[in-house]
C-alpha positions as CSV (number, residue, x, y, z in Angstrom):
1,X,141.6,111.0,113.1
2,X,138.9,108.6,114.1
3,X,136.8,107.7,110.5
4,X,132.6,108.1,110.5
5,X,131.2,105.0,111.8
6,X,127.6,103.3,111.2
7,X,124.5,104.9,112.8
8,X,123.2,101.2,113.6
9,X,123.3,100.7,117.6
10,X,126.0,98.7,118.5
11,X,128.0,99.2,114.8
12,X,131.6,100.7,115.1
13,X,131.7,99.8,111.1
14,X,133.4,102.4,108.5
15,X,130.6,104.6,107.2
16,X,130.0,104.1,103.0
17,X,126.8,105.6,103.4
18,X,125.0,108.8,104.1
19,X,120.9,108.4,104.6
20,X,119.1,111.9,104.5
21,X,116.0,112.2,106.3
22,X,113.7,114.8,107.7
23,X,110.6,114.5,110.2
24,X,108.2,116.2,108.5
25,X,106.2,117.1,111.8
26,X,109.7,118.5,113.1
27,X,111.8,120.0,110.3
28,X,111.0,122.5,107.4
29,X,110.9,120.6,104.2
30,X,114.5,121.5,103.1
31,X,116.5,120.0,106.2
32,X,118.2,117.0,106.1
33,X,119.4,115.1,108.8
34,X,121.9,112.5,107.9
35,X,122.7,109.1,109.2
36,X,125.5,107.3,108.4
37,X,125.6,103.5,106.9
38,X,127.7,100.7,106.5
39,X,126.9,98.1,103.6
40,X,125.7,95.8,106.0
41,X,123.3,98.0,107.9
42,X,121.7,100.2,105.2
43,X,118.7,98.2,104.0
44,X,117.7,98.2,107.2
45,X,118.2,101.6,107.9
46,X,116.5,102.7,104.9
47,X,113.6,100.1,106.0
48,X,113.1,102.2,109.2
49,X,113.2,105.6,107.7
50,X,111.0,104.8,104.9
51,X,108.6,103.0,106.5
52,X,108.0,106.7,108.2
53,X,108.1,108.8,105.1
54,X,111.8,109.8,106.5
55,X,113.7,109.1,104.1
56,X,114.7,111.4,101.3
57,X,118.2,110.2,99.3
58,X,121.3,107.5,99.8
59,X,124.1,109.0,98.9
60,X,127.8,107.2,99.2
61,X,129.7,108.8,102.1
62,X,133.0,111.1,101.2
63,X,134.5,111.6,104.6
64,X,135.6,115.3,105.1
């Protein structure tokens, strides 16, 4: 079994990270849509989500 990867384009990293989001103009306010994170990459994916008012929690990734 293939592990999670990074969300980031282009990132085939291990994913320690799980961002959870939610558009408010698209989702009711209890959905969370989750991208996943490498160490490397998630400041700056928690820069882009935040920067809409996406971002909710960082949470470290269990894989299933």
């Amino acid at each position: 079994m293939e592990p999670d990867v990074c969300s980031a384009k282009g990132c085939r990293e291990p994913a320690q990270w799980q961002l959870l989001w939610n558009n408010p103009k698209l989702h009711t306010p209890d959905r969370r849509k989750i991208w996943l994170a490498c160490d490397a990459h998630r400041e700056s994916l928690e820069a882009f989500l935040g920067a809409r008012g996406f971002l909710k929690e960082t949470a470290p990734h269990v894989p299933a």
